[in-house]
ZAPALO-85098 format. One record per residue: x, y, z of N, C-alpha, C in turn; residue in one letter. Coordinates in Angstrom, 1 decimal, always signed. Atoms other than C-alpha are relative to their C-alpha. Layout:
N
SITE   n_px   n_py   n_pz  ca_px  ca_py  ca_pz   c_px   c_py   c_pz resn
SITE      X      Y      Z      X      Y      Z      X      Y      Z    A
...
This chain:
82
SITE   n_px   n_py   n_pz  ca_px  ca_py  ca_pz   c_px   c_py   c_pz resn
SITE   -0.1   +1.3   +0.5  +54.7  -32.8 -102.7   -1.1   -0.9   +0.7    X
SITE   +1.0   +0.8   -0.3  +52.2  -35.6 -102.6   +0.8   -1.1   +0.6    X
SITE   -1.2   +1.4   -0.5  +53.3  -38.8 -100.4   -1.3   -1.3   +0.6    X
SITE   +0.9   +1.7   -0.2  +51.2  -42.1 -100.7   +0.8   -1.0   +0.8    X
SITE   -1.3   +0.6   -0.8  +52.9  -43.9  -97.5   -0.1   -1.5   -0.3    X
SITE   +0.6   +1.5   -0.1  +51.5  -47.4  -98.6   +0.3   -1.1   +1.0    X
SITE   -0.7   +1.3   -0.5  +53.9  -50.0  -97.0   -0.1   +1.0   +1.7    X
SITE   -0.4   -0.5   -1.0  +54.7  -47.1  -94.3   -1.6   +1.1   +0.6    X
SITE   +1.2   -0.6   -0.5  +51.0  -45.7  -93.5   -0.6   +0.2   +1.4    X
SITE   +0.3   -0.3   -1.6  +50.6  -46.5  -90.0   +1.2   +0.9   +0.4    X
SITE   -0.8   -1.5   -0.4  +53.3  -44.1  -89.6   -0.3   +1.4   -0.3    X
SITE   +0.2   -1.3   +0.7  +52.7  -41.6  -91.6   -1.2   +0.3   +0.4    X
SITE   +1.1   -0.6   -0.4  +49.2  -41.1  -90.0   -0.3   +0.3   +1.5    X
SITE   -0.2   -0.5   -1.4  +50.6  -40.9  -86.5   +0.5   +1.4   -0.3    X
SITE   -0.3   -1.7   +0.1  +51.4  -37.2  -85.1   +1.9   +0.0   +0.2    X
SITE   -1.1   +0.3   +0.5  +55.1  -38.8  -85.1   +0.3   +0.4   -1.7    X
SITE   -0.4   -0.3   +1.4  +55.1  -38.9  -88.6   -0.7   +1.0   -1.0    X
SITE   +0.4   -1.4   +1.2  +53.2  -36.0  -90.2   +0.8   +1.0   +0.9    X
SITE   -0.9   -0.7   -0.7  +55.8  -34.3  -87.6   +1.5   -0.4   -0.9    X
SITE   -1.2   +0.5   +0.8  +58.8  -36.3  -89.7   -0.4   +0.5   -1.0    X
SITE   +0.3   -0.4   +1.5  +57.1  -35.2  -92.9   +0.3   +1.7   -0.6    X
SITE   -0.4   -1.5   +0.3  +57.0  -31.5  -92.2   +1.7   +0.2   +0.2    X
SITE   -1.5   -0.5   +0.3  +60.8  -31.5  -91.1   +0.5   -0.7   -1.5    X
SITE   -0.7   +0.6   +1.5  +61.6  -33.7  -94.4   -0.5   +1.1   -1.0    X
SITE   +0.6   -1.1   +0.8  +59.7  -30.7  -96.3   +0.5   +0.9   +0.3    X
SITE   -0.6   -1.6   -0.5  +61.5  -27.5  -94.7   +1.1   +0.2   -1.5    X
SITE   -1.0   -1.0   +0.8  +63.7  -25.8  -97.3   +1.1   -0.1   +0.4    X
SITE   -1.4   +0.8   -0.6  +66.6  -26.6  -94.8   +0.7   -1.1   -0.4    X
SITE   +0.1   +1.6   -0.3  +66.3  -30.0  -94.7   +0.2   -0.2   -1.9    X
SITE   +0.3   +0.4   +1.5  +65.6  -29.9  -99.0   +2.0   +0.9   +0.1    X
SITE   -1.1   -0.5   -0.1  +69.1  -27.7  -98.7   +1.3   -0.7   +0.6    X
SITE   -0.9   +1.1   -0.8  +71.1  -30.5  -96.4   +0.1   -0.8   -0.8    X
SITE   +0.4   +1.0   +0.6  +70.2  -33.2  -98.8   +1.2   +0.4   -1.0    X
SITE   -1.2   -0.2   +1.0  +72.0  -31.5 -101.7   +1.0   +0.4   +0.0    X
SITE   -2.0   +0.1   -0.6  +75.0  -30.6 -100.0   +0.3   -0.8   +0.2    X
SITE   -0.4   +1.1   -0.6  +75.3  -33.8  -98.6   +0.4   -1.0   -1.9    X
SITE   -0.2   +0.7   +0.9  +74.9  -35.3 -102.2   +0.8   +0.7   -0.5    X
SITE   -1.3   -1.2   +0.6  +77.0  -32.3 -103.9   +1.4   -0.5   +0.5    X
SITE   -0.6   +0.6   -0.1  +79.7  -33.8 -101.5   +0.3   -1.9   +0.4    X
SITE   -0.4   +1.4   +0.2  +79.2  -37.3 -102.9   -0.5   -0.5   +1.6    X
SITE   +0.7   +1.0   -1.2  +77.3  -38.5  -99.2   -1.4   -0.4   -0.7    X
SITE   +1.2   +0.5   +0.1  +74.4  -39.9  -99.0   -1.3   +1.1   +0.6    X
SITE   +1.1   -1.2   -0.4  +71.1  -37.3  -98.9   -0.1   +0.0   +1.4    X
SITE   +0.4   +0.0   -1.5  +70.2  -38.7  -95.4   +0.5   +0.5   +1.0    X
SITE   -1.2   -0.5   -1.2  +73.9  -37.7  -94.0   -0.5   +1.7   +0.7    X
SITE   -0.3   -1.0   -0.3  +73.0  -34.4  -94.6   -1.2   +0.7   +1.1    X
SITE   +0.6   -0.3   -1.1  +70.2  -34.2  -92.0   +0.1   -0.7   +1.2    X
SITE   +0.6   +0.8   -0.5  +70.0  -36.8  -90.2   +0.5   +0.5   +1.9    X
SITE   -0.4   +0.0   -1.4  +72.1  -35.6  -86.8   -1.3   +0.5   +0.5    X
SITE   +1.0   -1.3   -0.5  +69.6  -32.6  -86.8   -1.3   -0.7   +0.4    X
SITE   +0.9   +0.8   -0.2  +66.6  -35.0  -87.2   +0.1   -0.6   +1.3    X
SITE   -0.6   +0.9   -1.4  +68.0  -37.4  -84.4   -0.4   +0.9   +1.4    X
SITE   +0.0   -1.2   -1.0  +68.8  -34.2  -82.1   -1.8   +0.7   +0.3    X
SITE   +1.4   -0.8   +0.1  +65.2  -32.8  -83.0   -1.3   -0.9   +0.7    X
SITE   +1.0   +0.9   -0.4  +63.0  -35.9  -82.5   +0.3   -1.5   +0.9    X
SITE   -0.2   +1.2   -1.1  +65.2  -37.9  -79.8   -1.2   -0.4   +1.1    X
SITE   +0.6   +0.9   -0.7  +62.7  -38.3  -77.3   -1.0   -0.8   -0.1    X
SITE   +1.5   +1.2   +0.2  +59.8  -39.8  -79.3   +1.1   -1.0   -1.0    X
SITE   -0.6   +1.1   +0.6  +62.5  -41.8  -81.1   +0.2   -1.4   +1.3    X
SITE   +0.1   +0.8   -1.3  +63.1  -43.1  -77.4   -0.6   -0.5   +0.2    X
SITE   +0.9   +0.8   -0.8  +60.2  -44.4  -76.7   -0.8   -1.3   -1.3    X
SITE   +0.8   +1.2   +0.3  +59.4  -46.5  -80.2   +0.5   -0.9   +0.4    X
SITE   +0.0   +1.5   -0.3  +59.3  -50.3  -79.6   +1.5   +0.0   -0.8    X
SITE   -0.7   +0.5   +0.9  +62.4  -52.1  -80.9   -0.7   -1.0   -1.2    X
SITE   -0.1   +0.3   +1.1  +62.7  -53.4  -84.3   -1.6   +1.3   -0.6    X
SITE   +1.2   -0.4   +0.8  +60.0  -50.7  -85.1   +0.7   +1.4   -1.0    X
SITE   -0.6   -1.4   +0.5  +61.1  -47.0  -87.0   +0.8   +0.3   +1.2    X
SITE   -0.9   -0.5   -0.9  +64.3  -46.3  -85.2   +1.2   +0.3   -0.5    X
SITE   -1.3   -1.0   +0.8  +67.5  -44.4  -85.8   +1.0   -1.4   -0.6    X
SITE   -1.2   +0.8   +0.8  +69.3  -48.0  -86.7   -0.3   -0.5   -1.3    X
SITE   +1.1   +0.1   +1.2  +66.4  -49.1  -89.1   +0.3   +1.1   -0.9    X
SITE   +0.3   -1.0   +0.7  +66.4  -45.8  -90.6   +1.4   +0.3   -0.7    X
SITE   -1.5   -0.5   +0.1  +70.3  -45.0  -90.7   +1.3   -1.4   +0.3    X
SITE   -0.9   +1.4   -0.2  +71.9  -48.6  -90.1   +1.2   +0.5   +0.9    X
SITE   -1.0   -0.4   -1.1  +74.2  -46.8  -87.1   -1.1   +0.4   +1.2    X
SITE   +0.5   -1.0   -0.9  +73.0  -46.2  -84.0   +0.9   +1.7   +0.7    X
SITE   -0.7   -1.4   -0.3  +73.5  -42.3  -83.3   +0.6   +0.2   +1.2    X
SITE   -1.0   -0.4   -1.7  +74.7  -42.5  -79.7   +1.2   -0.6   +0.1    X
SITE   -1.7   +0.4   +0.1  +78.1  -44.3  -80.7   +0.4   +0.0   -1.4    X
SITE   -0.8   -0.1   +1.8  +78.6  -43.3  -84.7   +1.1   +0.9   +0.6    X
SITE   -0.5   -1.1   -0.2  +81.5  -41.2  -84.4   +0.6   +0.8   -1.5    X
SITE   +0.5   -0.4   +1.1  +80.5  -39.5  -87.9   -0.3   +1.3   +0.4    X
């Protein structure tokens, strides 16, 4: 798949985000999505712990209000109890 990041470009040309791109591309991750939807969630549910768990410590370190698990997921992951 082709991905023109326009609005989101300065991300998507950091090694953050062509690191987010390849796990959003795994066959896993394409396989999480439609189970999550299959049971009526939302695509994001069905990765997103793993994501979280996978790329916590460069999530730690962006700036606030910038790409971060509340922005991305409107919960923060260290007190959802989801």
């Amino acid at each position: 798949m082709i991905y023109e990041p326009q609005m989101f470009v300065n991300c998507a040309e950091t090694e953050l985000g062509k690191k987010l791109w390849d796990f959003l591309n795994k066959p896993e991750t394409f396989i999480r999505m439609e189970t999550a939807t299959n049971l009526n969630k939302t695509a994001v549910e069905g990765f997103a712990k793993e994501m979280l768990r996978i790329f916590e410590d460069e999530f730690a370190l962006l700036k606030p209000f910038s790409l971060n698990s509340t922005a991305l997921f409107g919960f923060n992951h260290k007190h959802h109890n989801g």
